[in-house]
TILUM-69594 format. One line per 8 residues: number of its first residue (from 1); their letters; for each residue x, y, z of N, C-alpha, C. Coordinates in nm, 2 decimals, m for minus. Layout:
BEGIN
NUM	A	X:Y:Z:X:Y:Z:X:Y:Z; ...
***
This chain:
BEGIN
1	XXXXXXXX	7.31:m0.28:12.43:7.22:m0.17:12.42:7.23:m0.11:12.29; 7.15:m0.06:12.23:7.15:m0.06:12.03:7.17:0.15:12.11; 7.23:0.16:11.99:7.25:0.31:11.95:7.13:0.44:12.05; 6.99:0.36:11.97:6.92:0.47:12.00:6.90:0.46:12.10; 6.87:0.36:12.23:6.88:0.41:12.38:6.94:0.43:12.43; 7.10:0.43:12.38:7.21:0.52:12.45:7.18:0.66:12.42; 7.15:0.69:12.27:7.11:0.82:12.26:7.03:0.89:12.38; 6.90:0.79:12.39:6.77:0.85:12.47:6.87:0.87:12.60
9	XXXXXXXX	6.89:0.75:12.69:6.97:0.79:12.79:7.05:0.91:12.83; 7.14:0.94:12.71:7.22:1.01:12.75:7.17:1.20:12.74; 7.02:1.18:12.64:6.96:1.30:12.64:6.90:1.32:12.77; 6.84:1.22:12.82:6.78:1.22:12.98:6.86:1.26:13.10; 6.99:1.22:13.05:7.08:1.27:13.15:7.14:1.41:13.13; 7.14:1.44:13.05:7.13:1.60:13.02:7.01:1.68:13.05; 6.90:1.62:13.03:6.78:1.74:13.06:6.78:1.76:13.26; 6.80:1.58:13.28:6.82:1.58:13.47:6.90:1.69:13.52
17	XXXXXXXX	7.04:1.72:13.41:7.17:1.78:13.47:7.11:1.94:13.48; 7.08:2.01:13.34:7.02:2.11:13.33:6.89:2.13:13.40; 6.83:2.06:13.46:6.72:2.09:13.60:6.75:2.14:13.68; 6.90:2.01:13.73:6.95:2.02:13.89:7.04:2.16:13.88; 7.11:2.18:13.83:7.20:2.31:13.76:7.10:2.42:13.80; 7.01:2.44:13.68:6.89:2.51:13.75:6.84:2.55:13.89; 6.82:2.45:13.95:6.73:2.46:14.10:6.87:2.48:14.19; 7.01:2.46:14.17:7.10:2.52:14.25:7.16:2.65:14.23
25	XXXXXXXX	7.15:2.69:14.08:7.12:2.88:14.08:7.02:2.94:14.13; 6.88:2.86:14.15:6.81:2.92:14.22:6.82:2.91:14.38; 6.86:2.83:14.40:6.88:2.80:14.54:6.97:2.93:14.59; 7.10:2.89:14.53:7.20:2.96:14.54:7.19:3.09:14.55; 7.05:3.19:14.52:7.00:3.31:14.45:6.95:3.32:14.58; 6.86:3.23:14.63:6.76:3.24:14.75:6.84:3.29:14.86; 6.95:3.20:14.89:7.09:3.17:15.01:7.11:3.33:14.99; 7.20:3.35:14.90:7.26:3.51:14.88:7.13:3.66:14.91
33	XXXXXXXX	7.04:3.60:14.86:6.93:3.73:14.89:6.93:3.72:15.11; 6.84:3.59:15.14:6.84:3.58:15.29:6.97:3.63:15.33; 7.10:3.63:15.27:7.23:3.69:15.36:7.23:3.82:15.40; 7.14:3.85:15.27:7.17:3.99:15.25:7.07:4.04:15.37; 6.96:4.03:15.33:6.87:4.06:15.41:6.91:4.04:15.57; 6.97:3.95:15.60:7.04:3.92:15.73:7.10:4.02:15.78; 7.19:4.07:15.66:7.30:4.18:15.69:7.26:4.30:15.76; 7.13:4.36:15.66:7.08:4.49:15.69:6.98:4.49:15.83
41	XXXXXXXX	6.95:4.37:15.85:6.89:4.37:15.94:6.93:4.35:16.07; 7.08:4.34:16.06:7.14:4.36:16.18:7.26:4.47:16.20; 7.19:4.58:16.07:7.28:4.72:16.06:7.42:4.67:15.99; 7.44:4.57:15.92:7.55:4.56:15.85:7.52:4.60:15.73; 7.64:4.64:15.62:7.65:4.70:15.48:7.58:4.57:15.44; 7.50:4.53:15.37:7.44:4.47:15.25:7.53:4.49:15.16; 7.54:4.55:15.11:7.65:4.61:14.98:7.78:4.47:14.98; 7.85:4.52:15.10:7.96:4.46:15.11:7.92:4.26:15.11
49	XXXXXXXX	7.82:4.24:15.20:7.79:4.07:15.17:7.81:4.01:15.07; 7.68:4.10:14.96:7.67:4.05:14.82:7.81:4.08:14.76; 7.89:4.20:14.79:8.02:4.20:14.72:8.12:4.11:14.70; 8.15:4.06:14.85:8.24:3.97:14.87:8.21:3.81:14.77; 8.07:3.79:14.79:8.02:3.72:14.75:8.04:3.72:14.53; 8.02:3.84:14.55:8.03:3.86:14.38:8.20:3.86:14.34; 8.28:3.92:14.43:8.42:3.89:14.36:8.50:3.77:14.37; 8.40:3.65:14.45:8.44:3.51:14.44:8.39:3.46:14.33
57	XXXXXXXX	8.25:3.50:14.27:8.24:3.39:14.21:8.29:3.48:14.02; 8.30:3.60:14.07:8.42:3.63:13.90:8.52:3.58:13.94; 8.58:3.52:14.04:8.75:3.49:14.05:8.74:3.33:14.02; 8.65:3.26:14.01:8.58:3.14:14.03:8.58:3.14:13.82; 8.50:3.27:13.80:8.47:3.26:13.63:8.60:3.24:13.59; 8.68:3.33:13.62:8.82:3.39:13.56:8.93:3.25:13.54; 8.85:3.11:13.60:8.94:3.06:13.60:8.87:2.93:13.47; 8.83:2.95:13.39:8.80:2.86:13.28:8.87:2.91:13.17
65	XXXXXXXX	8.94:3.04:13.17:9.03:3.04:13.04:9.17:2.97:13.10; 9.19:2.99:13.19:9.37:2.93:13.25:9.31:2.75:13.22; 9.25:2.69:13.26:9.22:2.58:13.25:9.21:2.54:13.06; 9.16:2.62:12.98:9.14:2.61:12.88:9.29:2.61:12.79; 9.40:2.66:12.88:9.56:2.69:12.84:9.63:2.54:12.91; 9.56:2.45:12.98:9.61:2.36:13.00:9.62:2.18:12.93; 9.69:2.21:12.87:9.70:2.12:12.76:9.60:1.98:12.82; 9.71:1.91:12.94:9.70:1.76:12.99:9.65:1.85:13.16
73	XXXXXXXX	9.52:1.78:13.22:9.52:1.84:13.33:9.39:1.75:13.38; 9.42:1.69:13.55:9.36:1.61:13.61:9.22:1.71:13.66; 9.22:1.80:13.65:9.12:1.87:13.73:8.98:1.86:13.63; 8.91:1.79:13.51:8.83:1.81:13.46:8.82:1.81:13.34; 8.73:1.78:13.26:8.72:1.80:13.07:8.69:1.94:13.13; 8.73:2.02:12.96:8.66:2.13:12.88:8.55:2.13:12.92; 8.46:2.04:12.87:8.35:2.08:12.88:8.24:2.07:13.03; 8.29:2.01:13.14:8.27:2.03:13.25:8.28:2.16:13.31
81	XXXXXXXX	8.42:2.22:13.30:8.47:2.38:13.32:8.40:2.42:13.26; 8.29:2.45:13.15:8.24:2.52:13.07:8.11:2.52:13.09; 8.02:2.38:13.18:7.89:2.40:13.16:7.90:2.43:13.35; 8.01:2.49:13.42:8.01:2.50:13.55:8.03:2.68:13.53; 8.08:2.72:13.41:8.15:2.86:13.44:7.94:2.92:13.39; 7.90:2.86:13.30:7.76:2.90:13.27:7.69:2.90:13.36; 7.67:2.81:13.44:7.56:2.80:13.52:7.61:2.91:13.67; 7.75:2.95:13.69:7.81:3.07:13.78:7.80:3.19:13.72
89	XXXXXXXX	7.79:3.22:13.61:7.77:3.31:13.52:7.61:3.35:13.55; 7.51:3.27:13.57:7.38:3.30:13.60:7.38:3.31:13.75; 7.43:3.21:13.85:7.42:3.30:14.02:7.48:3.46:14.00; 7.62:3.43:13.91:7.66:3.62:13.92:7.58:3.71:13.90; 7.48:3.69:13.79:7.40:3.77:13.72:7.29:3.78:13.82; 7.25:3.70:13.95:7.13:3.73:14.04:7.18:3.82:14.15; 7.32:3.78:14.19:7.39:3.83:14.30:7.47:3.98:14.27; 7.50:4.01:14.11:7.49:4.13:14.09:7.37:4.22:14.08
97	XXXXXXXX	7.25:4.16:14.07:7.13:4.23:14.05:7.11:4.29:14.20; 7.14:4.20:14.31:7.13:4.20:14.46:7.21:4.32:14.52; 7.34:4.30:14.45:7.48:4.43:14.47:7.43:4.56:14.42; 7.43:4.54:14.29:7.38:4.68:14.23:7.30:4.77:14.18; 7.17:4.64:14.14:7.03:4.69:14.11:7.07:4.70:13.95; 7.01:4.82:13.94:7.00:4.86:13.76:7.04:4.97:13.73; 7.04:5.10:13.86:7.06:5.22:13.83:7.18:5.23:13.91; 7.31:5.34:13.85:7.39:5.31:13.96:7.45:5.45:13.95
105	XXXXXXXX	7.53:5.47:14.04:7.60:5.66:14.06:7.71:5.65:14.07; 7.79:5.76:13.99:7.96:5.79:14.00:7.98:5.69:13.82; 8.12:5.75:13.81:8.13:5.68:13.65:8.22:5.57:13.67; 8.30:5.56:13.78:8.36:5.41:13.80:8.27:5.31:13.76; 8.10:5.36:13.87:8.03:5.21:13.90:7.98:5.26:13.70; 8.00:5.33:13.70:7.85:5.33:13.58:7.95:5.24:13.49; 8.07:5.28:13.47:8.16:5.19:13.33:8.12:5.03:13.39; 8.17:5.03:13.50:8.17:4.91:13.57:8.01:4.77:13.53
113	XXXXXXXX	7.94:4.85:13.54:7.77:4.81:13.48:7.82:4.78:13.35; 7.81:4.92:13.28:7.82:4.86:13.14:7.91:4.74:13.12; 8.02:4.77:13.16:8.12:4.61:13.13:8.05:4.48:13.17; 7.97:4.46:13.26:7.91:4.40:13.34:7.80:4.29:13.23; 7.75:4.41:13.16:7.62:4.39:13.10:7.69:4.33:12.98; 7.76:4.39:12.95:7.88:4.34:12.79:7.91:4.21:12.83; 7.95:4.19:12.93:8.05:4.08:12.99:7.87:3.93:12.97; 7.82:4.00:13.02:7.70:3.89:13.00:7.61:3.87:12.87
121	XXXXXXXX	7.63:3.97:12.83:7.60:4.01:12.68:7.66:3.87:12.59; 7.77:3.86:12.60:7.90:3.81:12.47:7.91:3.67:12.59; 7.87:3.66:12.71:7.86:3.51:12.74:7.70:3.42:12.70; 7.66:3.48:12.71:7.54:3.40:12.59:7.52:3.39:12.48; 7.60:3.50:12.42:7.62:3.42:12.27:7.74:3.38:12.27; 7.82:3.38:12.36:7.94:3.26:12.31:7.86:3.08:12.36; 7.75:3.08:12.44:7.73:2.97:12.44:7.62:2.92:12.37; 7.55:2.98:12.27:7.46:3.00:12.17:7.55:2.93:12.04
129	XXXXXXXX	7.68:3.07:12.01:7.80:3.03:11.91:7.81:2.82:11.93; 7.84:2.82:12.05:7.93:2.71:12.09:7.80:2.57:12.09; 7.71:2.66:12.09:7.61:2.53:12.09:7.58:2.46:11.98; 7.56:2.60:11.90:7.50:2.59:11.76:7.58:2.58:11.61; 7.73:2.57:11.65:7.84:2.58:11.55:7.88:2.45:11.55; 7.94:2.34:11.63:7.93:2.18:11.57:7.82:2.12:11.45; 7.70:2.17:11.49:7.59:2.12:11.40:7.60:2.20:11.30; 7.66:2.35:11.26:7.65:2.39:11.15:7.76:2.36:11.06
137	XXXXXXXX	7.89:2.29:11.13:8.00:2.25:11.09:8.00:2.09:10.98; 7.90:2.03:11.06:7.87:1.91:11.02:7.79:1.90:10.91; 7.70:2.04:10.88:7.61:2.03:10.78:7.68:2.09:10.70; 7.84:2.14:10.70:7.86:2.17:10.55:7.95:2.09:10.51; 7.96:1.96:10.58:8.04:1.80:10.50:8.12:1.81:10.60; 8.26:1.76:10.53:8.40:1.69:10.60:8.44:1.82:10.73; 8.47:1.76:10.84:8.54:1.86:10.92:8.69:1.88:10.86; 8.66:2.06:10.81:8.85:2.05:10.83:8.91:2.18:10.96
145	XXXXXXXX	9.00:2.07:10.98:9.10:2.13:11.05:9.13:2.32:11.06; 9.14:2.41:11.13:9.12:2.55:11.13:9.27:2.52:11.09; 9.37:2.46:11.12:9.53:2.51:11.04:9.52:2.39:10.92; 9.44:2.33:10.90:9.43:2.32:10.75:9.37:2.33:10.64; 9.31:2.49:10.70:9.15:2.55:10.58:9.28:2.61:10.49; 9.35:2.64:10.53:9.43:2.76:10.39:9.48:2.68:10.28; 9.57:2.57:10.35:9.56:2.48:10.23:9.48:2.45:10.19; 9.35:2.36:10.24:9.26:2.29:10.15:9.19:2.41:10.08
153	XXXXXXXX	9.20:2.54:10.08:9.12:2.66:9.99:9.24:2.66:9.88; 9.38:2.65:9.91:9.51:2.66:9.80:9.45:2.55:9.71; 9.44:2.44:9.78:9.42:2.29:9.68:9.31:2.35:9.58; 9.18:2.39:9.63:9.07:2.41:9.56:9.08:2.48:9.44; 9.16:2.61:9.46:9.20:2.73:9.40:9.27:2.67:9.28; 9.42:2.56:9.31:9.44:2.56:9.19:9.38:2.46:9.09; 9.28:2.35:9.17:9.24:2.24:9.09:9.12:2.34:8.98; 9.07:2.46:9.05:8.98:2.54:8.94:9.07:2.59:8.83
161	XXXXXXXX	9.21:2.69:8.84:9.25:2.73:8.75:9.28:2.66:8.65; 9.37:2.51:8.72:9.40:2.39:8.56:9.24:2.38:8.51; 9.14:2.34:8.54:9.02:2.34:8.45:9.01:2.49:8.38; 9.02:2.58:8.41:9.00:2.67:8.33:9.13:2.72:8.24; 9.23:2.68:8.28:9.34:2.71:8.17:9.31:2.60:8.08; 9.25:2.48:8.08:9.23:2.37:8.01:9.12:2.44:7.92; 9.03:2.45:7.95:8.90:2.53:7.91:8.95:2.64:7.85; 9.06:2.71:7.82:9.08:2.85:7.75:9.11:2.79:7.62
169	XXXXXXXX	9.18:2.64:7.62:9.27:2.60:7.51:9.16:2.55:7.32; 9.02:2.57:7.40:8.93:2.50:7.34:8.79:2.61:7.28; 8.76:2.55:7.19:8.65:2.65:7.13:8.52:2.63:7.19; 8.47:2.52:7.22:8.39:2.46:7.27:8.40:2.45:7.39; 8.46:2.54:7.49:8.47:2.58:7.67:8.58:2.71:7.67; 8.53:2.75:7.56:8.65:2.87:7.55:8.55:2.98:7.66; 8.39:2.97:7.67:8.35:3.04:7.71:8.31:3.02:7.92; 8.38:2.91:7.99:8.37:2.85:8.02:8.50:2.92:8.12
177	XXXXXXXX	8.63:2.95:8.05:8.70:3.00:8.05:8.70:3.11:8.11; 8.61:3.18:8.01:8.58:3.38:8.05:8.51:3.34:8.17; 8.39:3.25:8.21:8.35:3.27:8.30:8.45:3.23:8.45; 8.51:3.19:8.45:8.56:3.19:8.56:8.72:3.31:8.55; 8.77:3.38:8.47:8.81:3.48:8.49:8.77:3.61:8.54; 8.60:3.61:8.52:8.52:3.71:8.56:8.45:3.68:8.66; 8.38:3.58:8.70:8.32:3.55:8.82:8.42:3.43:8.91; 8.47:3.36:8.87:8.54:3.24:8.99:8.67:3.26:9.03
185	XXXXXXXX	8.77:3.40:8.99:8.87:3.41:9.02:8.90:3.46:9.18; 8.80:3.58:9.16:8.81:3.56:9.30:8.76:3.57:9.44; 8.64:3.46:9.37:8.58:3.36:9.45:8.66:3.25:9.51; 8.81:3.23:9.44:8.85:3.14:9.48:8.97:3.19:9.56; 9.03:3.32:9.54:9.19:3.35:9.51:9.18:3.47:9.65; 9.03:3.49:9.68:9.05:3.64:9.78:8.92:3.57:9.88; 8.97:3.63:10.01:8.87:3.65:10.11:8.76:3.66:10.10; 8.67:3.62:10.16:8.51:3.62:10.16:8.52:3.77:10.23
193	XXXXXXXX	8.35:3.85:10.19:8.33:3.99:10.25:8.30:3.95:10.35; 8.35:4.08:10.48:8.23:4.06:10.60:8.13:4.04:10.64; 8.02:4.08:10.51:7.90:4.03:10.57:7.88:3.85:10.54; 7.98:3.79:10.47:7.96:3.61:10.49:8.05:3.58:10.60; 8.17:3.66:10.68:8.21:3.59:10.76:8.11:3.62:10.89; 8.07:3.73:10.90:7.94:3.74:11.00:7.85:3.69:11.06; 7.78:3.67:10.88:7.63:3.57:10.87:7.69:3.46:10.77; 7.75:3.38:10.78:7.75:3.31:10.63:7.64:3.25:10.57
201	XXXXXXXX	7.62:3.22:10.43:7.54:3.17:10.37:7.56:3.12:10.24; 7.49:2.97:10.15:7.52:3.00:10.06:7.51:3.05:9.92; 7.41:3.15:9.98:7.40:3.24:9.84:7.49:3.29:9.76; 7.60:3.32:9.72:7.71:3.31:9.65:7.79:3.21:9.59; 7.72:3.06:9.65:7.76:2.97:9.57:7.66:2.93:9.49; 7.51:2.95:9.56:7.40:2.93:9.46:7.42:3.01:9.36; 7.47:3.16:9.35:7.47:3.25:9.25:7.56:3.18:9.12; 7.68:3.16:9.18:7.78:3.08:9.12:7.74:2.94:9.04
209	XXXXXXXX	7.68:2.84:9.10:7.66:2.78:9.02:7.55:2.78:8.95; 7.46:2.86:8.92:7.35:2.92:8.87:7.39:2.94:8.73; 7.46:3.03:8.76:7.58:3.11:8.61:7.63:2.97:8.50; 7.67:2.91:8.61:7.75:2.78:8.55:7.66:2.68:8.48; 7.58:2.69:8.56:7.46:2.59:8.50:7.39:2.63:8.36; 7.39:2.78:8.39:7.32:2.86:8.28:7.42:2.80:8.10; 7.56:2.84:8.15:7.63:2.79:8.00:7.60:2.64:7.96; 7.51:2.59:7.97:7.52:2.46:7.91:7.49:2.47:7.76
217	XXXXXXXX	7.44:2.54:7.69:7.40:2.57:7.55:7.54:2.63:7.50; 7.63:2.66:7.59:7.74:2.68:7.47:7.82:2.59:7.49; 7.83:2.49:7.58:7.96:2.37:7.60:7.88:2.29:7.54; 8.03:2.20:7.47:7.98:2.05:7.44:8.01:2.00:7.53; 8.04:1.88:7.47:7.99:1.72:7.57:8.11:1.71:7.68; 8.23:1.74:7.65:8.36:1.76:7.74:8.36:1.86:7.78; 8.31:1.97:7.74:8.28:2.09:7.82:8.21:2.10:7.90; 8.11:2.04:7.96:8.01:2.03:8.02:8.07:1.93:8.16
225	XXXXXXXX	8.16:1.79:8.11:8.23:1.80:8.21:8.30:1.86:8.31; 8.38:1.96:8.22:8.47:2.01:8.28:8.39:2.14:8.39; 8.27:2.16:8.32:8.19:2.27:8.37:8.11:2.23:8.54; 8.10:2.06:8.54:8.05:2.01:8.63:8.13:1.99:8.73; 8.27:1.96:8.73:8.39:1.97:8.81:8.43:2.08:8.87; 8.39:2.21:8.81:8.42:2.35:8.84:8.33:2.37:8.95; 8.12:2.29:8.93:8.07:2.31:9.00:8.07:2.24:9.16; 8.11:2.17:9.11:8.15:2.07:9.26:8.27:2.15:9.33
233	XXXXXXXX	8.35:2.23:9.29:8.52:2.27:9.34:8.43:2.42:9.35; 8.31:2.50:9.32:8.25:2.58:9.39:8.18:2.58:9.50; 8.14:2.43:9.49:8.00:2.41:9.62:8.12:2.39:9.75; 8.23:2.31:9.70:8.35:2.24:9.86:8.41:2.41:9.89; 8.48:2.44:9.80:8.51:2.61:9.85:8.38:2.69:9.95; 8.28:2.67:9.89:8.22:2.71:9.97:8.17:2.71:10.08; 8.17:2.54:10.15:8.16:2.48:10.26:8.29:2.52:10.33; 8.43:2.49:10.27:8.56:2.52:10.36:8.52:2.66:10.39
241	XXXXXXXX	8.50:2.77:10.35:8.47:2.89:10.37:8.38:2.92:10.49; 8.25:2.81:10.47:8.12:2.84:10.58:8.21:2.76:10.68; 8.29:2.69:10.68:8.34:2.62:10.83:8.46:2.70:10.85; 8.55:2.77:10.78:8.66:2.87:10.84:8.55:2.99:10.95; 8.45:3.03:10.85:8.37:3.15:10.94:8.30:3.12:11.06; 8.23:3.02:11.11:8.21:2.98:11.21:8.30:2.95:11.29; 8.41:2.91:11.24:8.56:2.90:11.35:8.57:3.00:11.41; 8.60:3.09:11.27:8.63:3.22:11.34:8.56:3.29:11.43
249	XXXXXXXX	8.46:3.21:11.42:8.33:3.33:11.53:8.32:3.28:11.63; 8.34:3.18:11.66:8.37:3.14:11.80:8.51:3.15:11.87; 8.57:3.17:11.80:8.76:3.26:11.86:8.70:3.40:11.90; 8.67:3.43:11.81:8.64:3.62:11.82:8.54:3.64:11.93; 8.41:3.55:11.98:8.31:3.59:12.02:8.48:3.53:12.20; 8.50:3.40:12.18:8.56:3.40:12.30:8.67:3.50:12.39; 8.74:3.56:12.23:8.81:3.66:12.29:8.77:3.76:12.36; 8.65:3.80:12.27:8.58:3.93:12.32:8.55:3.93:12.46
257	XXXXXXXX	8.46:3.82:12.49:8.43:3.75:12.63:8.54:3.81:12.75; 8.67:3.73:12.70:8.77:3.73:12.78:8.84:3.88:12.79; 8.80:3.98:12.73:8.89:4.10:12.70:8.80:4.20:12.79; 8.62:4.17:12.78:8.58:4.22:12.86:8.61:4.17:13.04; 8.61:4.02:13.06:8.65:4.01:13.17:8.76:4.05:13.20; 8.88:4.05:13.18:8.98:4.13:13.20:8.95:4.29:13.23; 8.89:4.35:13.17:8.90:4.50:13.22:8.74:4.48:13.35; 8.69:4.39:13.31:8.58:4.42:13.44:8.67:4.35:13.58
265	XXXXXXXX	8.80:4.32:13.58:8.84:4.26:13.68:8.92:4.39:13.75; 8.96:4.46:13.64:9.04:4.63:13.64:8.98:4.65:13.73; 8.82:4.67:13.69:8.74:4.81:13.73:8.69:4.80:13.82; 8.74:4.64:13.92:8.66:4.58:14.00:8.75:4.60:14.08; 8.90:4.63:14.04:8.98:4.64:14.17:8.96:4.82:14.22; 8.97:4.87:14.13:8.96:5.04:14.15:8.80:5.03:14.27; 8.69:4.98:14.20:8.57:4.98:14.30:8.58:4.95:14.43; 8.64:4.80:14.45:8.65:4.74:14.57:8.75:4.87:14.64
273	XXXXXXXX	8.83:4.91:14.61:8.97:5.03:14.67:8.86:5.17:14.69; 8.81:5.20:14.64:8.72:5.28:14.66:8.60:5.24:14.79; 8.53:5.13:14.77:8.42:5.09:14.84:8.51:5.05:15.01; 8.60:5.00:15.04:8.67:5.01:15.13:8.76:5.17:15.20; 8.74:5.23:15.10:8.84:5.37:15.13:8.71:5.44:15.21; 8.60:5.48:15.11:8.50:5.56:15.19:8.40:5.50:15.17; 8.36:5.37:15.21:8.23:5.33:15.27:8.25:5.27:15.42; 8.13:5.23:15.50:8.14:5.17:15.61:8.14:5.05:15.57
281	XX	8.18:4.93:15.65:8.16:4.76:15.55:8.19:4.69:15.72; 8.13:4.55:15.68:8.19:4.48:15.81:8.25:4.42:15.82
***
């Protein structure tokens, strides 16, 4: 079977999966509403159905970071746990709508919402992040390694300085020199700003080699080399840089995730201890 109909295949079996995925959060939506409805209609808490119901399937979420700490483990790939914790993340989000509506009273529940909404907030874009960060990793060349960006930024850093300490020694790239004392030093030697690890882009290396390109009327002919080597050891810095920032935005967007679920699990025990202290339940 040639390449591209494994491709096609294996796209078809992903669009099948995301259907079926689909039509069992809805299902699953439909099941939990009729319960509910069941409940009240035979004078039981409603409240309490959907609750029980909601602190299973966050105890259910809660468990794709412990699996994610498990190095060697028979229960499933990564990415299984991950497209199972999404598609529970969406029953939660109907079966909390069921529990709590939109408007809610007391400031337990009200923190509780907010966390709620944060908590779903920062899980679609961690699976946005997670969708859309391989493909942007690949578009800026070679994969490197997240514990081997510092080095390969060290390597970069000093193969620019020897060209420009080379470049200082000469009349004809003497200017060549200045320019990377004033613009490439520390482009190469310091942290990118916040707003490139944020949004990265490469407008700062277009600016960079713009500059560089511009001196060609004062380098000669080995100058010009050396000026073309600088541009190449600008454009890879810049790539290692766009692949450290994406790294990092998917650690940070995960942690977040996980920092919120952690305190909505807090505020979920104080609720439930409350919701059993003075409410009726069955």
């Amino acid at each position: 079977m040639n390449p591209a109909m494994v491709a096609n295949n294996r796209a078809t079996h992903a669009k099948r999966l995301r259907i079926l995925s689909l039509l069992l959060v809805l299902i699953t939506g439909a099941a939990m509403y009729l319960i509910s409805r069941n409940t009240d209609a035979s004078l039981g808490n409603e409240r309490f159905a959907t609750g029980y119901a909601l602190a299973t399937i966050c105890a259910l979420l809660a468990l794709l970071p412990l699996r994610k700490k498990m190095v060697r483990s028979n229960f499933g790939s990564i990415a299984l746990w991950q497209a199972t914790h999404q598609y529970l993340g969406c029953v939660c989000l109907l079966v909390y709508a069921m529990h709590a509506g939109f408007l809610v009273n007391g400031w337990i529940e009200m923190w509780l919402a907010i966390t709620f909404w944060f908590i779903i907030a920062t899980g679609f874009l961690s699976w946005y992040v997670n969708r859309t960060s391989p493909k942007m990793i690949r578009a800026a060349g070679v994969h490197v390694l997240r514990e081997d960006l510092p080095q390969k930024k060290r390597e970069l850093a000093e193969k620019a300085y020897r060209i420009a300490l080379s470049a200082a020694g000469r009349n004809e790239s003497a200017v060549l020199a200045d320019f990377y004392r004033i613009q490439l030093t520390a482009f190469f030697n310091r942290p990118r700003n916040l707003r490139f690890r944020v949004f990265p882009t490469a407008s700062k290396c277009r600016l960079l080699t713009a500059g560089l390109a511009g001196l060609d009327r004062y380098l000669g002919h080995d100058a010009k080399a050396m000026r073309d080597e600088l541009i190449q050891l600008v454009d890879a810095k810049d790539r290692v840089d766009f692949q450290h920032a994406i790294q990092v935005r998917v650690r940070v967007v995960a942690a977040l995730h996980s920092i919120l679920l952690s305190s909505f699990v807090l505020l979920c025990i104080a609720h439930v201890y409350l919701a059993f202290r003075f409410s009726s339940h069955w």
